[in-house]
PATI-731698 format. One record per residue: residue in one letter; x, y, z of N, C-alpha, C, O in turn. Coordinates in steps of 0.05 Angstrom, whole numbers, plus 5000, padded with zeros to 4 digits. Layout:
REM PATI-731698
[A [X Y Z] [X Y Z] [X Y Z] [X Y Z]];
...
This chain:
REM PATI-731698
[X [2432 4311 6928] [2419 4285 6927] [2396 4283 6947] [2374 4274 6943]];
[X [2406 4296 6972] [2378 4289 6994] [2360 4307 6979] [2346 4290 6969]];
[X [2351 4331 6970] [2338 4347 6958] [2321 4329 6938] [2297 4330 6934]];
[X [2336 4315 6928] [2323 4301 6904] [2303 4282 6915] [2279 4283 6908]];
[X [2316 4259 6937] [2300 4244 6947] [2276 4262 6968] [2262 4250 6985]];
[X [2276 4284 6965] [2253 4287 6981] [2231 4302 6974] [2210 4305 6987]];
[X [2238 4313 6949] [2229 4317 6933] [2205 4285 6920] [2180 4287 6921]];
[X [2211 4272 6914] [2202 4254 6907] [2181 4238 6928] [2160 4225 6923]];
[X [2195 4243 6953] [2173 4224 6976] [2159 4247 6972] [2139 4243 6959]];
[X [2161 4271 6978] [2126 4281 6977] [2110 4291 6959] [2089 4301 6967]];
[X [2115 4290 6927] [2110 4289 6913] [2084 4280 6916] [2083 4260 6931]];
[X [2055 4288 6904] [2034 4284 6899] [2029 4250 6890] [2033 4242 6867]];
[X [2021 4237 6910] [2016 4204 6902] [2009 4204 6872] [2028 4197 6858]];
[X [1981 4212 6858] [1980 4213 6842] [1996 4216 6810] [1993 4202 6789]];
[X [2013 4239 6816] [2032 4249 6807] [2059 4229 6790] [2067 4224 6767]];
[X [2064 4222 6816] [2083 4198 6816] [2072 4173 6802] [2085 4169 6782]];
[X [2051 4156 6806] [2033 4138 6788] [2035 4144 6768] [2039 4126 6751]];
[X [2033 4167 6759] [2018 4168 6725] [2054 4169 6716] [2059 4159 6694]];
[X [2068 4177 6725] [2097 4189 6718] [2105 4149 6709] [2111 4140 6686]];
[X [2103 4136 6732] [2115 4105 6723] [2090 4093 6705] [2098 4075 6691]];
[X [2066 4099 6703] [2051 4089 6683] [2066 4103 6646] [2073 4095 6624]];
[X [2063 4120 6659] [2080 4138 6626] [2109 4125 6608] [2116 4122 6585]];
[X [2118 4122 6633] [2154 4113 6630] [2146 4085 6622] [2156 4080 6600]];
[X [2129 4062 6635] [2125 4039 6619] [2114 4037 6589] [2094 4050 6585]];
[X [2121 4027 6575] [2121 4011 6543] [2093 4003 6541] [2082 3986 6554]];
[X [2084 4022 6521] [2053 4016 6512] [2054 3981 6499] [2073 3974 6485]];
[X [2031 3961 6505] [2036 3945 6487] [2024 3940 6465] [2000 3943 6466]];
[X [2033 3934 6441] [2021 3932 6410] [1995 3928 6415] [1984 3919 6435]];
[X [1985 3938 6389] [1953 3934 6384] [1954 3906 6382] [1945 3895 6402]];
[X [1961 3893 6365] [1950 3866 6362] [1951 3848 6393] [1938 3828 6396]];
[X [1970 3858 6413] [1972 3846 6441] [1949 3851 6449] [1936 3830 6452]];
[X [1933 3881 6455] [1920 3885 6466] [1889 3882 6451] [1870 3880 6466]];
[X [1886 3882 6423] [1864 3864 6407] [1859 3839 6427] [1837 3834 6438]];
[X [1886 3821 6431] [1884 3788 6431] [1875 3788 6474] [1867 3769 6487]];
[X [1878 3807 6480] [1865 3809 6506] [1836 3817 6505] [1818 3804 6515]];
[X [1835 3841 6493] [1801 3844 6484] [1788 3818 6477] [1770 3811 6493]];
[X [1792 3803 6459] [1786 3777 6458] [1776 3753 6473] [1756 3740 6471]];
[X [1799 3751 6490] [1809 3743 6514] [1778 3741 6526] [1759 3726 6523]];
[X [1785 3772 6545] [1764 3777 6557] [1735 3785 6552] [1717 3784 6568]];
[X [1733 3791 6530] [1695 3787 6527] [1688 3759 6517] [1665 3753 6511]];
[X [1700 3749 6515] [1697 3715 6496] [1687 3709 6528] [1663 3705 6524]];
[X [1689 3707 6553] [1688 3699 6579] [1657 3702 6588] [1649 3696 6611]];
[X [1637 3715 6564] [1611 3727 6575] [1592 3704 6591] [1575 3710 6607]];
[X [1599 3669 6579] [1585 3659 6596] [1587 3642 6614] [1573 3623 6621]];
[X [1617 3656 6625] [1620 3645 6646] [1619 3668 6667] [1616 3660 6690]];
[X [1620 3687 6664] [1626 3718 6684] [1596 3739 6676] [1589 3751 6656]];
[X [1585 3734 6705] [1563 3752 6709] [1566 3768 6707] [1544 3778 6703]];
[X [1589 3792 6706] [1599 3817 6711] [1597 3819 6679] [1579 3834 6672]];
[X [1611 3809 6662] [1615 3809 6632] [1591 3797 6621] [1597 3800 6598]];
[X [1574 3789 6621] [1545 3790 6610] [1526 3814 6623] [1503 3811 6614]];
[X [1527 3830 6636] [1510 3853 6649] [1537 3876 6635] [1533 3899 6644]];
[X [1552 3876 6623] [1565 3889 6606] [1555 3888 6577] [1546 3903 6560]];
[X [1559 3869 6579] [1550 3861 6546] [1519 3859 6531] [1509 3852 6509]];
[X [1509 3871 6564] [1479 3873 6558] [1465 3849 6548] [1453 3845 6527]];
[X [1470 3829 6572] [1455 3805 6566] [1420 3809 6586] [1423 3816 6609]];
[X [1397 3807 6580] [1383 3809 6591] [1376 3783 6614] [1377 3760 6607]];
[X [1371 3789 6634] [1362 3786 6666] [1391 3782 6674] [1394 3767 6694]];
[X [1413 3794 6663] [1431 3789 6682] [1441 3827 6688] [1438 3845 6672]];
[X [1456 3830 6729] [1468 3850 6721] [1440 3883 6726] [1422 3883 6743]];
[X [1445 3901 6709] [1428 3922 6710] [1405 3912 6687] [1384 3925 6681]];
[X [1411 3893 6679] [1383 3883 6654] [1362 3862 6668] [1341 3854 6659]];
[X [1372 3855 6691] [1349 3840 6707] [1321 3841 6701] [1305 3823 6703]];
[X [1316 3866 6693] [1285 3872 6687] [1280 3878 6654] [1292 3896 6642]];
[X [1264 3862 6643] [1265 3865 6622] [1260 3891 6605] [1272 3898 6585]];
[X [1242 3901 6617] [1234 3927 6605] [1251 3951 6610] [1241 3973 6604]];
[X [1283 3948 6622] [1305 3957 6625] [1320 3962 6603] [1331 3981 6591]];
[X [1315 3928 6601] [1332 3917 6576] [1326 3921 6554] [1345 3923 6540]];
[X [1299 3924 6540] [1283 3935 6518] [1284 3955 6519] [1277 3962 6496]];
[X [1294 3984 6539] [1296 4005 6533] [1315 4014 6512] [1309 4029 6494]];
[X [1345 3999 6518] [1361 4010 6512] [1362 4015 6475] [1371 4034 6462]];
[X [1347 3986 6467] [1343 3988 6443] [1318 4012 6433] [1326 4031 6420]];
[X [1305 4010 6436] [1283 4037 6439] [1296 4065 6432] [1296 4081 6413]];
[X [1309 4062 6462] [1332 4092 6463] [1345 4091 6431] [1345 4109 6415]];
[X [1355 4069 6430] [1378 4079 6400] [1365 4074 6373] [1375 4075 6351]];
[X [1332 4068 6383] [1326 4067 6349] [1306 4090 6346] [1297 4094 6323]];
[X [1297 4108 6368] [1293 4131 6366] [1318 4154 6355] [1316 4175 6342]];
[X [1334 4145 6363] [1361 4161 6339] [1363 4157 6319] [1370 4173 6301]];
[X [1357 4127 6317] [1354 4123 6284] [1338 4137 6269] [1343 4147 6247]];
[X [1308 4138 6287] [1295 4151 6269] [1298 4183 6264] [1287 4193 6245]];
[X [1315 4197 6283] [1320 4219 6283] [1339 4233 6257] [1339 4255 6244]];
[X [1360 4200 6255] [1384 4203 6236] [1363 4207 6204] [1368 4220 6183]];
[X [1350 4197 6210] [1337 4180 6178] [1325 4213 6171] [1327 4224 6149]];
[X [1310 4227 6199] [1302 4253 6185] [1310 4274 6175] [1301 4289 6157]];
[X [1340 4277 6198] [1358 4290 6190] [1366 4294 6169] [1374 4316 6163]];
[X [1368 4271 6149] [1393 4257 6123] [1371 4259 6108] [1377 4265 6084]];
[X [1345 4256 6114] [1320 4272 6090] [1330 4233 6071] [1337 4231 6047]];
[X [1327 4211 6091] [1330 4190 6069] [1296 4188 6068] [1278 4194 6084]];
[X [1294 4177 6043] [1276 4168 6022] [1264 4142 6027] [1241 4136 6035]];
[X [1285 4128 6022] [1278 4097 6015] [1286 4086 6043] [1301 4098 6058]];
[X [1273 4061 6050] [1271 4054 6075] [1297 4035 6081] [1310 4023 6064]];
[X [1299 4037 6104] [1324 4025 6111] [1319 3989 6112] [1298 3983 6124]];
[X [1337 3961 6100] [1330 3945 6100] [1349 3925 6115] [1343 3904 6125]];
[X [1373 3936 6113] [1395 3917 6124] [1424 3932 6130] [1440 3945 6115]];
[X [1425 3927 6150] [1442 3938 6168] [1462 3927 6176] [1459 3902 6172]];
[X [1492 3937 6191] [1501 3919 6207] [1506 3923 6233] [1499 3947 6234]];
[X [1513 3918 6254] [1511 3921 6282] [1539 3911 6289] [1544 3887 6285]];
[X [1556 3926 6299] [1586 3924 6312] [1586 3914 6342] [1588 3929 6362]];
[X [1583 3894 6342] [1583 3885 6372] [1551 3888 6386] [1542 3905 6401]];
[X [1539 3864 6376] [1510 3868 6381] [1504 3851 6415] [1483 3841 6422]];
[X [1523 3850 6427] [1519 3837 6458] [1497 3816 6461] [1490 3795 6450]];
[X [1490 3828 6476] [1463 3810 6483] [1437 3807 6464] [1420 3789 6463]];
[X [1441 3831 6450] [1411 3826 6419] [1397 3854 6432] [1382 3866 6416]];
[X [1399 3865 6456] [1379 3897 6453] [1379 3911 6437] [1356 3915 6430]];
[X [1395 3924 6425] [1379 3935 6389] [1367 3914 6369] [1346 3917 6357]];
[X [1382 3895 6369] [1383 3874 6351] [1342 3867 6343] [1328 3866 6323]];
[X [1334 3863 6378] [1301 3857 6376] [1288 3887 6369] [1265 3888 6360]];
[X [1300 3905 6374] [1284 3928 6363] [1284 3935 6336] [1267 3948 6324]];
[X [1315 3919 6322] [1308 3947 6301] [1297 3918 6283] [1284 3926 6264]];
[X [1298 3889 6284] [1287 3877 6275] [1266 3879 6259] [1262 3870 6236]];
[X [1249 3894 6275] [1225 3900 6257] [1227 3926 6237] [1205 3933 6228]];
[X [1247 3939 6229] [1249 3948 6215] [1259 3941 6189] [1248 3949 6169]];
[X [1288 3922 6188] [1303 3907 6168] [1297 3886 6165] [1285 3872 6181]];
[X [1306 3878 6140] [1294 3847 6136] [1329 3836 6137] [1332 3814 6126]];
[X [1344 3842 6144] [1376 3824 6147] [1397 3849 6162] [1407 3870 6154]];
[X [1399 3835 6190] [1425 3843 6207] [1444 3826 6207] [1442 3802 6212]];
[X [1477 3847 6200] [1496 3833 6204] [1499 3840 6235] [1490 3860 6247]];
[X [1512 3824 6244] [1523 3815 6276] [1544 3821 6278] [1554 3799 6272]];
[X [1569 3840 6282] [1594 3837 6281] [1608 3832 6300] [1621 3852 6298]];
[X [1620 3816 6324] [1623 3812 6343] [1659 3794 6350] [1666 3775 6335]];
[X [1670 3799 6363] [1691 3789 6372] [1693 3768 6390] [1714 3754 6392]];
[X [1666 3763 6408] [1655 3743 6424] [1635 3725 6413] [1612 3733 6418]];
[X [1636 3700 6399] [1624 3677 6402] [1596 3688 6416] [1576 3698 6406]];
[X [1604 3682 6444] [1583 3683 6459] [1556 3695 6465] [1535 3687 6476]];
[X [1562 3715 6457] [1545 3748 6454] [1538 3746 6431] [1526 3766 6424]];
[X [1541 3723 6409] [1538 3730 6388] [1513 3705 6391] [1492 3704 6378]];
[X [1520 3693 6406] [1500 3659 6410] [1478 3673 6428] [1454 3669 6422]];
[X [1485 3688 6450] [1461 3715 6467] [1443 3724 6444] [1419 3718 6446]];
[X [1449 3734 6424] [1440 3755 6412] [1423 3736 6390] [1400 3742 6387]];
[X [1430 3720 6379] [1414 3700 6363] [1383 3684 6381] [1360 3684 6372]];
[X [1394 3671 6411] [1381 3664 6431] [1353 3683 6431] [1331 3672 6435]];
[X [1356 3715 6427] [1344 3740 6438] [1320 3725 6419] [1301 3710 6425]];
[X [1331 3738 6391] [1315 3740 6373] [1299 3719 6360] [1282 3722 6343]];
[X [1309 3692 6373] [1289 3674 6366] [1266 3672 6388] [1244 3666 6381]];
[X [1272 3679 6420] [1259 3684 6434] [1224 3706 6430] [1200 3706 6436]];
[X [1242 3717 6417] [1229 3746 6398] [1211 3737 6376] [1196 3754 6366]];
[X [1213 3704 6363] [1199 3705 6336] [1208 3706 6319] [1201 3695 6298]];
[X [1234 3726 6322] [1241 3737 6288] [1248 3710 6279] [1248 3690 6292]];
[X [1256 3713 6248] [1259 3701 6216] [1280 3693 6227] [1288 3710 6243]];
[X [1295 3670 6224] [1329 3666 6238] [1346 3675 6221] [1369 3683 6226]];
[X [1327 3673 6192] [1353 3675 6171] [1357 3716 6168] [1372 3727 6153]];
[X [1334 3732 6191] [1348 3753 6194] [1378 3761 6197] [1394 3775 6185]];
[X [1377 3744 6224] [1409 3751 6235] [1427 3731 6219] [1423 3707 6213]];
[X [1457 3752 6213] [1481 3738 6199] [1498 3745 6222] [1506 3768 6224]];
[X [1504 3720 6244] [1534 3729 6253] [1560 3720 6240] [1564 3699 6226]];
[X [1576 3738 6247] [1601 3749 6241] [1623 3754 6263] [1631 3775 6273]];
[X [1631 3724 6267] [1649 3728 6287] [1676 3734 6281] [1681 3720 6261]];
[X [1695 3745 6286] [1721 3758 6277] [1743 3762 6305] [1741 3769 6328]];
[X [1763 3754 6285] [1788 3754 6301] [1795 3794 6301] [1798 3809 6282]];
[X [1794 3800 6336] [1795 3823 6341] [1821 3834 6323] [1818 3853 6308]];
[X [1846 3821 6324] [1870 3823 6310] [1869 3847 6278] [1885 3863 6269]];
[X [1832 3832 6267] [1835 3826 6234] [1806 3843 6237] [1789 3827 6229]];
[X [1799 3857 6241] [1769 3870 6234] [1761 3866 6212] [1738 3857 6210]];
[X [1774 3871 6190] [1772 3876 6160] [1764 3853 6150] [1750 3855 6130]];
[X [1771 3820 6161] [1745 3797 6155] [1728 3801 6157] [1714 3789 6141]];
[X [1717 3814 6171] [1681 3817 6166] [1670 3819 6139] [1648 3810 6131]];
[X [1691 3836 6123] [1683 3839 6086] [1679 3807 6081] [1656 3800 6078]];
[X [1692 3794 6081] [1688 3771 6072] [1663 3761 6077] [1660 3738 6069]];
[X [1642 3772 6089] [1618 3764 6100] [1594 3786 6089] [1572 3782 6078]];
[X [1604 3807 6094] [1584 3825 6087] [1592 3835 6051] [1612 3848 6047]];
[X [1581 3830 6037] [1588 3824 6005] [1582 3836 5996] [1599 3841 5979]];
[X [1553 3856 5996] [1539 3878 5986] [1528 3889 6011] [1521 3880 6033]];
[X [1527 3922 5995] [1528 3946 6016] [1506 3946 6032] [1487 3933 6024]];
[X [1505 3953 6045] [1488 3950 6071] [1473 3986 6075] [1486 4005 6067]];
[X [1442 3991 6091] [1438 4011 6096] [1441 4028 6112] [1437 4052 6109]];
[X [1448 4018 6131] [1461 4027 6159] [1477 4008 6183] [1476 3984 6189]];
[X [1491 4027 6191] [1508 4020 6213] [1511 4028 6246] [1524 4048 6250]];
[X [1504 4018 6261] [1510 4016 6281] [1521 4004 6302] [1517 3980 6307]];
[X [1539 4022 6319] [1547 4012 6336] [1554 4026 6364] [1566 4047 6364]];
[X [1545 4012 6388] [1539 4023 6418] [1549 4009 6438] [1552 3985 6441]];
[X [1555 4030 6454] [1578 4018 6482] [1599 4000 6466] [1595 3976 6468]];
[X [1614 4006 6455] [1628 3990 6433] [1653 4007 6445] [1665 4004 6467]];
[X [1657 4023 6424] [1682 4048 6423] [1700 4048 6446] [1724 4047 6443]];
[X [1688 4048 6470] [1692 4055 6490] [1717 4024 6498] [1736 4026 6513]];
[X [1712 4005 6487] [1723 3977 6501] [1745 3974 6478] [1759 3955 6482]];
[X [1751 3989 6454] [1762 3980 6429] [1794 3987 6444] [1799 4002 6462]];
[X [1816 3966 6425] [1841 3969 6434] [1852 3996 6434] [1865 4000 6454]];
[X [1849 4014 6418] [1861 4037 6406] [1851 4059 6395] [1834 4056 6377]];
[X [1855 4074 6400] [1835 4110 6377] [1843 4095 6346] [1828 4105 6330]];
[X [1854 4083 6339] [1868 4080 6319] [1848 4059 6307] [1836 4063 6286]];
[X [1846 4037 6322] [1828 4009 6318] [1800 4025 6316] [1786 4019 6297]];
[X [1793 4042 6329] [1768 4055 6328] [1760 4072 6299] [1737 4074 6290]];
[X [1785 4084 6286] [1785 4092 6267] [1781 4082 6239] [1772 4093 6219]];
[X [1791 4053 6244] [1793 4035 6223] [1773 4021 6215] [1769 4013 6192]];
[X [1754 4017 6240] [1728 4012 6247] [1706 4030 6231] [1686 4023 6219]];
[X [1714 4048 6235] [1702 4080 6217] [1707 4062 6186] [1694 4044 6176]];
[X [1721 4071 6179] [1731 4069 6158] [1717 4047 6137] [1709 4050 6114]];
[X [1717 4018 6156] [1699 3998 6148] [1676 4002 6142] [1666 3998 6120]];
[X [1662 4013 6168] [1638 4015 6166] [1632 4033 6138] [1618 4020 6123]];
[X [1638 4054 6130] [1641 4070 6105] [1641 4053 6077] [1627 4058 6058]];
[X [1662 4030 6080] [1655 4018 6058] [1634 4001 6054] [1626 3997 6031]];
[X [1621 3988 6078] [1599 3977 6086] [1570 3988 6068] [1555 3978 6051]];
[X [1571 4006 6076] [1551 4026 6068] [1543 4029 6040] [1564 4029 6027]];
[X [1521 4032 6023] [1515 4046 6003] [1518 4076 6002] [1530 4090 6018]];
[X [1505 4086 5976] [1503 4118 5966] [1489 4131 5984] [1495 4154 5988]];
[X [1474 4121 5996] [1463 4143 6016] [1458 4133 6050] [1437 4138 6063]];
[X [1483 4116 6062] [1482 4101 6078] [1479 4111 6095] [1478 4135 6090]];
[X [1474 4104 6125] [1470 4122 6151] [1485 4114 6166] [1498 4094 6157]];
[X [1493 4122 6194] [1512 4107 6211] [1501 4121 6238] [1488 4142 6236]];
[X [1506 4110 6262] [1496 4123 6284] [1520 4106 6303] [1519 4082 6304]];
[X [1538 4121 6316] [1560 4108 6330] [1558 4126 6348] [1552 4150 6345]];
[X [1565 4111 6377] [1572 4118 6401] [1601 4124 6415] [1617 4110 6403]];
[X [1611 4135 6430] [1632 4129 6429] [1634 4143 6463] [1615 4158 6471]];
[X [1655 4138 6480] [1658 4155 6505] [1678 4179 6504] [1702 4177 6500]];
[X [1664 4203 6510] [1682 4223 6498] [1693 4232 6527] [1680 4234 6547]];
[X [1729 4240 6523] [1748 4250 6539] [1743 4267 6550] [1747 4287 6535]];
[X [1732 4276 6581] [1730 4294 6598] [1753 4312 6612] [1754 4332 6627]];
[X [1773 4294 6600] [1808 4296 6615] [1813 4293 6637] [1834 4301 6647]];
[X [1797 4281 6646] [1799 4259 6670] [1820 4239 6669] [1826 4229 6647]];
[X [1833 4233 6694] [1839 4211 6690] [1829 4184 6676] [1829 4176 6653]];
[X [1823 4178 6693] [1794 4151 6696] [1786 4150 6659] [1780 4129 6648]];
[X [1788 4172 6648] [1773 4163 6612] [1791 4167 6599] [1788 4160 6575]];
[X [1811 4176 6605] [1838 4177 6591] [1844 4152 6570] [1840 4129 6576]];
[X [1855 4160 6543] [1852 4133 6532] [1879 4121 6535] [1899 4131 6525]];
[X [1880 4095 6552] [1896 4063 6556] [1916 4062 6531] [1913 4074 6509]];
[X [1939 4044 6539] [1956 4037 6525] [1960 4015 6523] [1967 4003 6503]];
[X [1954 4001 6557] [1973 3963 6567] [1948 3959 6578] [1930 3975 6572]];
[X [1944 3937 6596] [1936 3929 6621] [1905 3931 6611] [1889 3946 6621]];
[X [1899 3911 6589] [1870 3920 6580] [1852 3903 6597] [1829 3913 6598]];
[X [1854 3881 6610] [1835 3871 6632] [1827 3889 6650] [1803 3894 6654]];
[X [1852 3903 6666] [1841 3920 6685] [1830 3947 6678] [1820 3960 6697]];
[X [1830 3961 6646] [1816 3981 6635] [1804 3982 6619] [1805 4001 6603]];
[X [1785 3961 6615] [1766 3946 6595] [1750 3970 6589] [1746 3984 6569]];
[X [1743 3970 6613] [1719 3986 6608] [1721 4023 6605] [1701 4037 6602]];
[X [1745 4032 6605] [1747 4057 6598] [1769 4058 6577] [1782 4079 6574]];
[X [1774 4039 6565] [1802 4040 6556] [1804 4070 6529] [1824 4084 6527]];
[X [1784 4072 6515] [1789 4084 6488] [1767 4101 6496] [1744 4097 6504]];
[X [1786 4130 6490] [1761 4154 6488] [1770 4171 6463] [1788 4163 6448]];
[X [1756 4197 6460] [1758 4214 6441] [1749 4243 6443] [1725 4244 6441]];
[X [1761 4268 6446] [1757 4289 6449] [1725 4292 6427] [1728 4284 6404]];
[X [1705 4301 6433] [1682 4304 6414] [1685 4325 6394] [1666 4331 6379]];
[X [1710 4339 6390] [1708 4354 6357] [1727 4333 6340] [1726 4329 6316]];
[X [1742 4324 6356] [1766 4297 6353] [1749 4278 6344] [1753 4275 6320]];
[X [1730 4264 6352] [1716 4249 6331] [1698 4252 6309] [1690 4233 6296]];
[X [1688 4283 6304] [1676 4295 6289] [1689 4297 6267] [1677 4290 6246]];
[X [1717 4306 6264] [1733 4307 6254] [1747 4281 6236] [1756 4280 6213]];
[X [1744 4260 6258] [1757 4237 6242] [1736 4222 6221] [1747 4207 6204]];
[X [1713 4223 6221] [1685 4222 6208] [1683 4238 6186] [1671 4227 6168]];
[X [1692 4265 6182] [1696 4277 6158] [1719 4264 6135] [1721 4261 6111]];
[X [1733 4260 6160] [1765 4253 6147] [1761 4231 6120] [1768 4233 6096]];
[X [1745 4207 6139] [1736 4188 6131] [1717 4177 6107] [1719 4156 6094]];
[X [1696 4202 6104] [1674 4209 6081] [1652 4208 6090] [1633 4203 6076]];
[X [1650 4213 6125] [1627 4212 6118] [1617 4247 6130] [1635 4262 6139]];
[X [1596 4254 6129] [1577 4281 6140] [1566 4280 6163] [1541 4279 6164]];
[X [1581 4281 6188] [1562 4294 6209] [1527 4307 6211] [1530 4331 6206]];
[X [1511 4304 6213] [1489 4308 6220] [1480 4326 6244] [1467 4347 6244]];
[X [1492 4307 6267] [1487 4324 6298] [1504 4308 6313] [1518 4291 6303]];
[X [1504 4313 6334] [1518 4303 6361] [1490 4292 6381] [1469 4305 6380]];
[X [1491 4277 6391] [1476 4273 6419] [1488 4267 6446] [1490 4243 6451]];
[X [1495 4281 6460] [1515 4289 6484] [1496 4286 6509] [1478 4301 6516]];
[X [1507 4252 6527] [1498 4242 6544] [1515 4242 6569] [1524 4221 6579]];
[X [1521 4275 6584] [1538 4278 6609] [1543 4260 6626] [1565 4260 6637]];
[X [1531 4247 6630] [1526 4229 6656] [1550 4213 6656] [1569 4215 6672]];
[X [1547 4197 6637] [1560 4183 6620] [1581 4182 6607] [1593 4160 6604]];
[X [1590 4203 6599] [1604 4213 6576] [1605 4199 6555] [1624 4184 6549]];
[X [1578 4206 6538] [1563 4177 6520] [1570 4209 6502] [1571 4231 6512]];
[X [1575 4201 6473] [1576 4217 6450] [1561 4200 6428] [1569 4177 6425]];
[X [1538 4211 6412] [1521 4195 6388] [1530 4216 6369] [1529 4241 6367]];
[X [1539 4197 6357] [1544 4215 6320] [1528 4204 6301] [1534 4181 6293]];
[X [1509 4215 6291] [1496 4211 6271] [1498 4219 6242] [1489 4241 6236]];
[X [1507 4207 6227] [1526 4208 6208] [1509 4193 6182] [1492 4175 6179]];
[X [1522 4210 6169] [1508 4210 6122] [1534 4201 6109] [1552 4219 6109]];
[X [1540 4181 6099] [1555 4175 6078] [1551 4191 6056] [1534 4196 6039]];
[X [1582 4200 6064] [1589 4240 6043] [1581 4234 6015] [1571 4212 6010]];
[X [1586 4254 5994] [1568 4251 5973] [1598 4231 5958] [1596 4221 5936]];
């Protein structure tokens, strides 16, 4: 018995943590959906959660031309996707999985004439409308689509005919589950037409602690909760129908871009 107990006091702190994190009871998706909820619905009251959500002058978007990057950044992949996939006809309407604050939203604007908004927060969804009237655009561009995290699959009820592309950024990373993330896939696929495009982000598993993908306690692991080994999500993308293209692999970060062809 003493062996045992002493064994245990010096046991590697770490060690021990992850041992009683393991032994506790993951909680259900739909628990941890209805906390996701919870907490990004909060964007305008919490400065911390609007400089997440990429609201501009708040946070690391203080400067606007910060904040205009990011969309820049991801519609230069677009255009990268579009060459890759050898598409033809021009892209017109899209939808956007969690469009935060509106930084793609004012970029790719001028490309589509109708973005869907898909969003779990109200708020970010009222940000992102705010952006683009700021911006000029047509109002009746943007369609938001607010949805009970619980139910993803209402968004069909909104989006009626297929759409040309899909994106979605810093997203993946906050979703309840690899599983919720998958399903998400899956949507987006039927979203899509015959020759649809998709460009998704996602944070890929270094096997780190710290990116490890969450089970419970989604307030305090919001922000790393869901990751994915990068042949692991390559993989789940075929599964699904659609064709890989390329990877764009952002170390820093552990940012993963899949640029992706709706399979034949």
């Amino acid at each position: 018995m003493m062996k045992r107990v002493l064994m245990a006091i010096f046991h590697p702190r770490k060690t021990v943590l992850r041992f009683f994190e393991t032994v506790r009871l993951p909680e259900t998706q739909n628990k941890v959906a209805a906390d996701a909820q919870s907490f990004w619905s909060r964007s305008d009251k919490d400065h911390r959660l609007r400089d997440l959500s990429h609201w501009q002058g708040e946070g690391r978007w203080v400067h606007e031309e910060s904040w205009r990057q990011i969309g820049r950044n991801h519609f230069k992949m677009f255009q990268q996707l579009c060459l890759l996939a050898e598409r033809k006809e021009p892209v017109r309407s899209m939808v956007e999985w969690g469009p935060g604050g509106g930084a793609n939203a004012v970029v790719f604007c001028a490309e589509v004439s109708e973005i869907y908004g898909v969003d779990i927060s109200a708020e970010n969804l009222v940000e992102c409308r705010r952006q683009l009237d700021k911006s000029g655009v047509d109002p009746s561009l943007f369609r938001p689509v607010i949805i009970n995290a619980s139910k993803p699959d209402d968004c069909l009820k909104y989006i009626t005919k297929p759409v040309d592309f899909f994106l979605s950024t810093a997203v993946y990373q906050h979703f309840p589950s690899k599983d919720y993330g998958v399903h998400v896939i899956k949507i987006a696929h039927s979203c899509l037409g015959t020759d649809g495009l998709a460009l998704i982000q996602t944070r890929f598993d270094d096997g780190s602690e710290v990116l490890r993908s969450k089970n419970r306690d989604y307030e305090k692991n919001a922000i790393t909760f869901t990751s994915y080994k990068v042949e692991e999500f390559w993989r789940i993308t075929e599964d699904v129908g659609f064709k890989p293209l390329s990877i764009i692999l952002v170390p820093a970060a552990c940012y993963a871009y899949y640029l992706l062809r709706k399979g034949e």
